[in-house]
C-alpha positions as CSV (number, residue, x, y, z in Angstrom):
1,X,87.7,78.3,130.4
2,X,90.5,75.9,128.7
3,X,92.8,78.4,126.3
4,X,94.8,75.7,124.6
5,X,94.7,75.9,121.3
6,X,92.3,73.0,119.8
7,X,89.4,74.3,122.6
8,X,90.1,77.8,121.8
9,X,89.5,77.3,118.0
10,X,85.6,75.4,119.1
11,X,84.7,78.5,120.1
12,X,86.0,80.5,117.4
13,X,82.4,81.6,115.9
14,X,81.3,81.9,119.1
15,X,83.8,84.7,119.6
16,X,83.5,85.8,116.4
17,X,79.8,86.7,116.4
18,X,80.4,88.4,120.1
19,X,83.1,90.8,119.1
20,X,81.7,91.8,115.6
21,X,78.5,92.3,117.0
22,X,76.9,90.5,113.3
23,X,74.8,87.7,113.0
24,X,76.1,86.4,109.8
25,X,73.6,83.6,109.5
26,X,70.7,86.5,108.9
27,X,72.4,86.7,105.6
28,X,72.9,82.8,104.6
29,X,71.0,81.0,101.4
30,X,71.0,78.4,99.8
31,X,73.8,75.7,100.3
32,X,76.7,77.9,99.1
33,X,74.7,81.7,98.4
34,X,74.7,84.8,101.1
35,X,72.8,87.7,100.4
36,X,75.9,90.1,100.1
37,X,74.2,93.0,99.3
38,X,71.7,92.9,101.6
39,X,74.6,92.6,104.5
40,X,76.2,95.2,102.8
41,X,72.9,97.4,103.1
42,X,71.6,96.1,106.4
43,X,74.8,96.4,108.3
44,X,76.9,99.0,106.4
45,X,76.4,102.9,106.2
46,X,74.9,104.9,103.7
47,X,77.6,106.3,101.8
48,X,76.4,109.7,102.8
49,X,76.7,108.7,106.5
50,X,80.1,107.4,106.0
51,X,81.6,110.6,104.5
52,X,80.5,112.4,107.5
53,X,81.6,109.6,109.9
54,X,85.0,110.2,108.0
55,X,85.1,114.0,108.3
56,X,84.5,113.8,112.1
57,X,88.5,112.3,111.9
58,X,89.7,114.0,108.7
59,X,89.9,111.2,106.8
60,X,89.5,111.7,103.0
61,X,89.1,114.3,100.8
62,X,92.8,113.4,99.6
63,X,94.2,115.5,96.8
64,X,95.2,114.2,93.4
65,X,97.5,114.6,91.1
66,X,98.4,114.8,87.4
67,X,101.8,112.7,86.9
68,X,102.5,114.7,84.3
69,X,106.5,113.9,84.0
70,X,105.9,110.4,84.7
71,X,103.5,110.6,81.4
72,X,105.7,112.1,79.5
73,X,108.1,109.4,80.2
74,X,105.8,106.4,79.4
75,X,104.4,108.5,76.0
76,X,108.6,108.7,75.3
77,X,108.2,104.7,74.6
78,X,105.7,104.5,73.1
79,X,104.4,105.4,69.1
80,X,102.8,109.0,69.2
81,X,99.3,108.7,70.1
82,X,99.4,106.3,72.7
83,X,100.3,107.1,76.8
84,X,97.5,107.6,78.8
85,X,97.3,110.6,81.2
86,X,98.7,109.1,84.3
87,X,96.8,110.4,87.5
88,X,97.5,109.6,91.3
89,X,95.1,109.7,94.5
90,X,97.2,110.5,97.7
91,X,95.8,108.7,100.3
92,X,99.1,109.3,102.1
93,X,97.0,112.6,103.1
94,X,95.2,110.6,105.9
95,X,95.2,110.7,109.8
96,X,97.4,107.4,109.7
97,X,99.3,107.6,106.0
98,X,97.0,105.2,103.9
99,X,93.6,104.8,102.5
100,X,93.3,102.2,105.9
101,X,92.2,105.3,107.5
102,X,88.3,105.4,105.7
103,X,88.3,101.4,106.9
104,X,89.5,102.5,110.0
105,X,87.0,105.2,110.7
106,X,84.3,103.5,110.1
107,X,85.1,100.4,112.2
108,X,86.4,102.6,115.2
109,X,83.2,104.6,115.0
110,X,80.7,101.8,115.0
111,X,82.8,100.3,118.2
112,X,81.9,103.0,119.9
113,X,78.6,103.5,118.8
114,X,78.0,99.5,120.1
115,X,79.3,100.6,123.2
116,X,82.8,98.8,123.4
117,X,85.9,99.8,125.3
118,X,88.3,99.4,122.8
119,X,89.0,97.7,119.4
120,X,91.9,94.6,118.4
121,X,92.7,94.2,115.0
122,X,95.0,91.5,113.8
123,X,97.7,93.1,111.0
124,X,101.1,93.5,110.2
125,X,99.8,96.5,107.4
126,X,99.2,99.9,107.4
127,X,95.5,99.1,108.9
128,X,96.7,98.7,112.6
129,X,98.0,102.3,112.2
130,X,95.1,103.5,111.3
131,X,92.9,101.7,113.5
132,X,95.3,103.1,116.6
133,X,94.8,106.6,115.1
134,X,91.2,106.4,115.0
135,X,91.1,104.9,118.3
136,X,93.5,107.8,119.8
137,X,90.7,110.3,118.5
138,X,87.7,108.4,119.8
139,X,89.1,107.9,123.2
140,X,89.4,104.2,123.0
141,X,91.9,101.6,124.0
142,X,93.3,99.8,120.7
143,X,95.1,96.8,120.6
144,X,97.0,95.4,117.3
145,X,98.3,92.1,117.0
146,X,101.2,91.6,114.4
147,X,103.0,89.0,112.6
148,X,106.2,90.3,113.0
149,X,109.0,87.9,113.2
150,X,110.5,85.0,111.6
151,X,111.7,81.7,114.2
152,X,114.9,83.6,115.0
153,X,113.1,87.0,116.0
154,X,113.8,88.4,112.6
155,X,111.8,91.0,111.3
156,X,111.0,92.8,108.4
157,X,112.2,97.1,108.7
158,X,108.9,97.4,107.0
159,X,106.9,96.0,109.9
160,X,109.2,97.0,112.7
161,X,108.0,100.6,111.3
162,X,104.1,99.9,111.5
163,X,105.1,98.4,114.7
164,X,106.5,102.0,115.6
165,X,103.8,103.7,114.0
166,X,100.9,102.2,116.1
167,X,102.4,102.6,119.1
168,X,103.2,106.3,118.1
169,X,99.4,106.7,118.6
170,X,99.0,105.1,121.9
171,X,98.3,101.2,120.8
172,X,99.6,98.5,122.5
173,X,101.2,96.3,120.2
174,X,101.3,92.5,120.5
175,X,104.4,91.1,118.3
176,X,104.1,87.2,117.3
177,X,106.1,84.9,115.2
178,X,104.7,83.4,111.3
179,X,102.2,80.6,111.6
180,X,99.2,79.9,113.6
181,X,100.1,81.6,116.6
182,X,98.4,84.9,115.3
183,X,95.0,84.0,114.6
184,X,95.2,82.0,118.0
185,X,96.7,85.0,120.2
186,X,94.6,87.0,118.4
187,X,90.9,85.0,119.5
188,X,92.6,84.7,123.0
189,X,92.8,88.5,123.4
190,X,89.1,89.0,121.9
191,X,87.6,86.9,124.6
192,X,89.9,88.3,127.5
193,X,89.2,92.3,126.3
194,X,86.0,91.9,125.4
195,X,87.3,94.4,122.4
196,X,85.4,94.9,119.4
197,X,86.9,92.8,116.0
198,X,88.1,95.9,113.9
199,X,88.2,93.2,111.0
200,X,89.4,94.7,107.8
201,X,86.5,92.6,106.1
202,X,83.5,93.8,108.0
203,X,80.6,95.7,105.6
204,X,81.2,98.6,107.6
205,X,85.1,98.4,106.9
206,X,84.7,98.1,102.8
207,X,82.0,100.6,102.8
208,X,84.4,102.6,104.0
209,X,86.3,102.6,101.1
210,X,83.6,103.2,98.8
211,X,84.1,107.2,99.5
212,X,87.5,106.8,98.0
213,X,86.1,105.4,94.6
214,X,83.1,108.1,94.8
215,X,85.7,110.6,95.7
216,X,87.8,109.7,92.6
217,X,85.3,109.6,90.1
218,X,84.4,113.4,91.2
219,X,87.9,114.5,91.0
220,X,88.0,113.3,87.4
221,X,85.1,114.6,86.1
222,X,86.3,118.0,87.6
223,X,89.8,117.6,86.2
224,X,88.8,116.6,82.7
225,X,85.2,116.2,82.2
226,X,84.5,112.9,82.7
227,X,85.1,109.7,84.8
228,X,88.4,108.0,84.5
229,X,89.0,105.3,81.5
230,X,90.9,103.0,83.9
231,X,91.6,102.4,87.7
232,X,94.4,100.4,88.8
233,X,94.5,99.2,92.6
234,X,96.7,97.3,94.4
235,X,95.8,94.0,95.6
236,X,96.2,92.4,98.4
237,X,92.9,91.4,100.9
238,X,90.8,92.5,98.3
239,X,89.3,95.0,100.3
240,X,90.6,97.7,98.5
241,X,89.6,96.9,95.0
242,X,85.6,96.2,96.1
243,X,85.1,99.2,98.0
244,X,86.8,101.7,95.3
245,X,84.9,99.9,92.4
246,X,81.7,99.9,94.7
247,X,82.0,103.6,95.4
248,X,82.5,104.2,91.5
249,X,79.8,102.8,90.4
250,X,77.8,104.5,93.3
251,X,78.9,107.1,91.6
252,X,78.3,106.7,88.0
253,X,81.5,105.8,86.4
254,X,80.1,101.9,86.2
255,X,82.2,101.7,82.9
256,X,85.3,102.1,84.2
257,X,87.8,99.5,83.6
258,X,89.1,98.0,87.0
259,X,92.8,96.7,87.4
260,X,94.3,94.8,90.2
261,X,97.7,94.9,90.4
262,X,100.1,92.5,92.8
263,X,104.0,91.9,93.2
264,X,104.7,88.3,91.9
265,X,105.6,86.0,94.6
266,X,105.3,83.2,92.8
267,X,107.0,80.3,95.0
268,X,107.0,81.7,98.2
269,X,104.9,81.0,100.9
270,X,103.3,83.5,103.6
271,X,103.2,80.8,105.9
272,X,106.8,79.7,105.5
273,X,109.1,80.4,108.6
274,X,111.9,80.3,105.8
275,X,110.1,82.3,103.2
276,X,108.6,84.8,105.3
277,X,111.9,87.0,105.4
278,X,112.3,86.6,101.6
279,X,110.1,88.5,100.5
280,X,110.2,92.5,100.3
281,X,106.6,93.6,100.2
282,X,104.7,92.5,103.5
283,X,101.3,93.4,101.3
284,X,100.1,93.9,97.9
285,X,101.4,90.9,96.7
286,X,100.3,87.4,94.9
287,X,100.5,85.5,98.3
288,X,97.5,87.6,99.7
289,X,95.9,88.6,96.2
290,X,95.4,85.1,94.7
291,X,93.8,83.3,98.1
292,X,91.7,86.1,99.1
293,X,90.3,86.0,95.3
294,X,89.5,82.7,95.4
295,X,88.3,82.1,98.9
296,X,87.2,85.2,100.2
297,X,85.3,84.0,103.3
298,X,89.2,83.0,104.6
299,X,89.1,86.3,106.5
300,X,88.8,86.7,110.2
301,X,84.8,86.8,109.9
302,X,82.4,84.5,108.7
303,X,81.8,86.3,105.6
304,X,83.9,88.6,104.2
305,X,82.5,92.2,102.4
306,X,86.1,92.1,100.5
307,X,84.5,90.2,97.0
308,X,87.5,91.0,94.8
309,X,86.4,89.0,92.0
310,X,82.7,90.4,91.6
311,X,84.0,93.9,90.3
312,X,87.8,92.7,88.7
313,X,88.3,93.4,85.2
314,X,91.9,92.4,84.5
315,X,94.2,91.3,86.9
316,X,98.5,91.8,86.6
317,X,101.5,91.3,88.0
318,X,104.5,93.5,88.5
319,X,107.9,92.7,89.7
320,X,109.7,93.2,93.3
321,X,112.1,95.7,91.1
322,X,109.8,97.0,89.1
323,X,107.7,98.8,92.1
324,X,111.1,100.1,93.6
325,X,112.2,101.5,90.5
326,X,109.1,103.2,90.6
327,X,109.5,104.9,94.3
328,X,112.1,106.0,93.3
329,X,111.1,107.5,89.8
330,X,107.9,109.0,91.4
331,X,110.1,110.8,93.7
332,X,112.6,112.1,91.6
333,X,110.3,112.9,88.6
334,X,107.5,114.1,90.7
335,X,108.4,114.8,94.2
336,X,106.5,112.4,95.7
337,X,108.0,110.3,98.1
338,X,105.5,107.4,99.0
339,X,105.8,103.9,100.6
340,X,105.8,100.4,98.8
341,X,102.1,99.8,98.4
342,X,100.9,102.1,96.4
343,X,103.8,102.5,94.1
344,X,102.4,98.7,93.0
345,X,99.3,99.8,91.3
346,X,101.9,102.8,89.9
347,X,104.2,100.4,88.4
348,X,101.4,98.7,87.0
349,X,100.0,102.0,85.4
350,X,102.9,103.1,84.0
351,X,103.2,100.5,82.1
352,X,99.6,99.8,80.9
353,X,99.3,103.9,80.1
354,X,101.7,102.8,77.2
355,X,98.9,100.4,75.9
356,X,96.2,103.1,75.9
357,X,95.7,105.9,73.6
358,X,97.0,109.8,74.6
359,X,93.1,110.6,75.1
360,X,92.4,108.4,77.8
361,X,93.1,108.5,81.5
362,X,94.8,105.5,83.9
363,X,94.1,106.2,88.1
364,X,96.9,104.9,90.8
365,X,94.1,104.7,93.2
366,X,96.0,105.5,96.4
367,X,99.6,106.4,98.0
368,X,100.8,105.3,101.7
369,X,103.6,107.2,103.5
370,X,106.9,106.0,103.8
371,X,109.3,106.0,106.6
372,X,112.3,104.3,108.3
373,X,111.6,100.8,107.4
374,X,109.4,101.7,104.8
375,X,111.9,102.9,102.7
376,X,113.3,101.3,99.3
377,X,116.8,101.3,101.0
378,X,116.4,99.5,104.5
379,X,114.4,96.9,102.5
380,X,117.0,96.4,99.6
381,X,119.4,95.9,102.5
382,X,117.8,93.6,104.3
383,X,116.8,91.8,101.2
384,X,120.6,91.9,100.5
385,X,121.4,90.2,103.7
386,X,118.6,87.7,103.5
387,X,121.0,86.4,100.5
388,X,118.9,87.8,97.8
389,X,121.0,89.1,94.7
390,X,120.2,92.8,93.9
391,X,120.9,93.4,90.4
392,X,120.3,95.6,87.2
393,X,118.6,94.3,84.1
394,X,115.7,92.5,82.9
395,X,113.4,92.3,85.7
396,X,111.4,89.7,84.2
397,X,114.4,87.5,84.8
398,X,113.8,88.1,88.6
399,X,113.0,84.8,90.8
400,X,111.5,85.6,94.1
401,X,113.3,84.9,97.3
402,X,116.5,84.7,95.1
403,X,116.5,87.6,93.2
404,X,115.3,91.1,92.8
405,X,116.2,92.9,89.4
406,X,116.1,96.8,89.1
407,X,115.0,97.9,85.3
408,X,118.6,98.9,83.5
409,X,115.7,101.0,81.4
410,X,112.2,102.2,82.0
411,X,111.2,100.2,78.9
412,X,111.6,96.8,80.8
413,X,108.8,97.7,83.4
414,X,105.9,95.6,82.4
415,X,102.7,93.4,83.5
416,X,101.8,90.1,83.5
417,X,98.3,89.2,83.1
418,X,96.5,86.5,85.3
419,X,94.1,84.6,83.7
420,X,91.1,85.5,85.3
421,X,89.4,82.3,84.1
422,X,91.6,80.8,85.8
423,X,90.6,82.3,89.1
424,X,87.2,82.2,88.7
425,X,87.2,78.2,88.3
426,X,89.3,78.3,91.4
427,X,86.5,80.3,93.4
428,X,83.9,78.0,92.1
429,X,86.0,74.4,92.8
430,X,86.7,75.9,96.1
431,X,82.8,76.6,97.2
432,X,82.0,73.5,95.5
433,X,83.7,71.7,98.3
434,X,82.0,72.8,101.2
435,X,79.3,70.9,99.7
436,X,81.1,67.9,99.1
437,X,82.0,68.0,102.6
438,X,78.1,67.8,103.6
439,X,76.2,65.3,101.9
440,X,72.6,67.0,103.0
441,X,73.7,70.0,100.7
442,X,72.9,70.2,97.2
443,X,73.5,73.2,94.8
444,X,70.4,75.1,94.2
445,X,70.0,77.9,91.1
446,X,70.3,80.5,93.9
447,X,74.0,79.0,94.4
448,X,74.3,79.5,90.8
449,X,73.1,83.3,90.8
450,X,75.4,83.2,93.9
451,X,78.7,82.4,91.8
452,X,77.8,84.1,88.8
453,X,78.1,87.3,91.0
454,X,81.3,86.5,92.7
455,X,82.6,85.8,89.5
456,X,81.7,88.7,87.4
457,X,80.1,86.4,85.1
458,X,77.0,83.9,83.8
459,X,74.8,81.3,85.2
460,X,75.4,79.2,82.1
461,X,79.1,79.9,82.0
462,X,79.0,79.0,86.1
463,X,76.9,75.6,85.3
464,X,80.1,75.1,82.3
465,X,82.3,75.5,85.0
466,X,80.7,72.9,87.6
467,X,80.2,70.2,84.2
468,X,84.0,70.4,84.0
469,X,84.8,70.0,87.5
470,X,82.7,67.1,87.3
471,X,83.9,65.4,85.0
């Protein structure tokens, strides 16, 4: 069979379809509408079954705890009254280090239950570790393809210590340049293997999550009698945020406020050979956040279970400082030390627990381990010799792939709101143009249910929407 590129990508759904084992067009309606919870039901796990899929591996049941010094610091800034009890969910207590590990087990399970070999997944995140770590217990061959390196073979300590990680735990890891060469290698090693797609967007992967959100909610209710005022989850794939707000409101806390939270990368690209080393957080950042919110079906399956927008409240930014101020205040205030990730959706807390009253409660929904490369110093040095100015101040005055600004005071860690408006016209424009690419398709009111959903709002408010892109 011809493997050059342009032939390789014909056969794309072809390969797709084969290594997934889904038939995604079971699903498909109207001219832009899926049935997404019917997939979700259909081809997912009960939540029950997935909670005892995840204690076969000992993934979950994470502990949690009350930030109590890092509450006391945000209540110090704040008029008496206000600072919300700031609580933390250590996912670093998985298998693999993350909450990748309930995505992980699932996936690696259902592999094996379909009878495959051995499982590929294409990441340069803590989700290859935990789909090597999964496949090490399973007795299965793994396979993780990685964006690692930039044109001159420069890499990020950050991935280099995934890199390390995975094949810690037996996985052979493939290590490609930025740009297209990923997704291609990646196709090219699903047809060859025969592997199963570990995608991180599969139903089977979110519903994975979902026991971390129904986990949460009975953790809270335990700790103080009722389910937590607000969540706040770092955002990257989106994967994260839809299977802990699914598993809440599986759970009953379906009033819970849901933040995302994402580093501001404004101006760089992910894509970029020359930006790709400029940045210091390889996830949980704007360049991932913002796409995958507003074309979710740009995953590595036809239709992705990661719907961020359907369950997002409010959505903020943080700064590149900002989160490693924040490493390094949870581990000196708490003794915690935890990777980058995580300590997103803490920066973000700490500072929205100063907008809340004393009574309420504000989640960091998960930790990652740290490690080598994963460590605030290796990647303030290589930012440093990337030519980015380290500095103390303001770190709203902080310009990405130029600058990175440390707070000179815990009162300049703040967010930035995104207009979720905004994002949902994006979503909307964006389906709107497969259409427009197929004159035979015409938007039905199904379509318009459809986007409602994926918006978290209206038909009538989704019809405004189309009248204005219209015109």
């Amino acid at each position: 069979m011809k493997n050059n590129y342009l032939e390789l990508m014909k056969r794309k759904n072809e390969i797709m379809k084969k290594s997934v084992g889904i038939d995604y067009s079971l699903f498909e309606s109207g001219s832009i509408a899926f049935d997404y919870e019917r997939m979700m039901e259909k081809v997912g796990y009960s939540l029950k079954e997935i909670r005892g899929i995840q204690e076969e591996t000992g993934v979950g049941n994470t502990p949690m705890y009350e930030l109590h010094n890092l509450t006391n610091l945000a209540r110090s800034l704040v008029p008496k009254g206000k600072g919300a009890r700031i609580f933390l969910k250590d996912e670093a207590s998985n298998p693999s280090g993350s909450f990748k590990a309930r995505r992980a087990a699932t996936a690696v399970y259902h592999a094996k239950k379909l009878g495959f070999s051995g499982v590929i997944a294409a990441t340069s995140g803590n989700y290859g570790a935990a789909v090597a770590s999964q496949a090490a217990m399973r007795g299965m061959n793994c396979i993780i393809v990685q964006e690692c390196y930039d044109s001159k073979g420069k890499g990020q300590p950050e991935i280099i210590e995934k890199a390390r990680k995975c094949e810690a735990f037996g996985a052979e890891v493939v290590q490609l340049s930025v740009g297209p060469e990923l997704f291609y290698t990646f196709l090219k090693l699903l047809e060859e293997t025969g592997y199963f797609n570990a995608s991180l967007y599969t139903p089977f992967g979110i519903a994975g999550v979902e026991t971390l959100g129904y986990e949460l909610n009975k953790q809270m209710i335990e700790r103080t009698g009722k389910s937590p005022d607000t969540v706040v989850i770092t955002n990257a794939g989106g994967g994260n945020l839809t299977g802990t707000a699914r598993g809440l409101i599986k759970a009953g806390a379906d009033k819970t406020e849901i933040i995302a939270a994402s580093v501001n990368l404004k101006g760089l690209h992910m894509a970029s050979d020359s930006d790709f080393n400029k940045k210091s957080f390889t996830t949980g950042h704007t360049g991932f956040g913002i796409p995958f919110a507003t074309v979710p079906d740009r995953s590595d399956v036809p239709r992705s279970a990661a719907r961020p927008l359907r369950y997002m409240d409010r959505y903020v930014t943080v700064n590149q400082g900002e989160v490693f101020y924040m490493t390094e205040a949870l581990a000196q205030l708490e003794g915690l030390e935890r990777g980058p990730a995580g300590n997103v959706s803490l920066a973000a807390a700490f500072a929205i627990a100063q907008e809340m009253d004393k009574n309420q409660t504000i989640i960091v929904q998960e930790t990652e381990y740290t490690g080598a490369g994963k460590h605030l110093q290796p990647q303030l040095t290589f930012a440093r010799n990337n030519g980015i100015k380290i500095s103390l101040g303001n770190p709203a005055d902080e310009v990405p792939g130029k600058s990175i600004i440390l707070p000179s005071h815990p009162s300049c860690i703040t967010v930035q709101d995104i207009n979720l408006n905004k994002l949902r016209q994006s979503l909307i424009t964006n389906s709107l143009k497969e259409i427009n690419r197929d004159k035979h398709k015409n938007i039905t009111d199904e379509d318009i249910k459809f986007l409602a959903d994926e918006t978290k709002s209206r038909p009538e408010i989704v019809k405004e929407i189309i009248r204005t892109i219209e015109l």
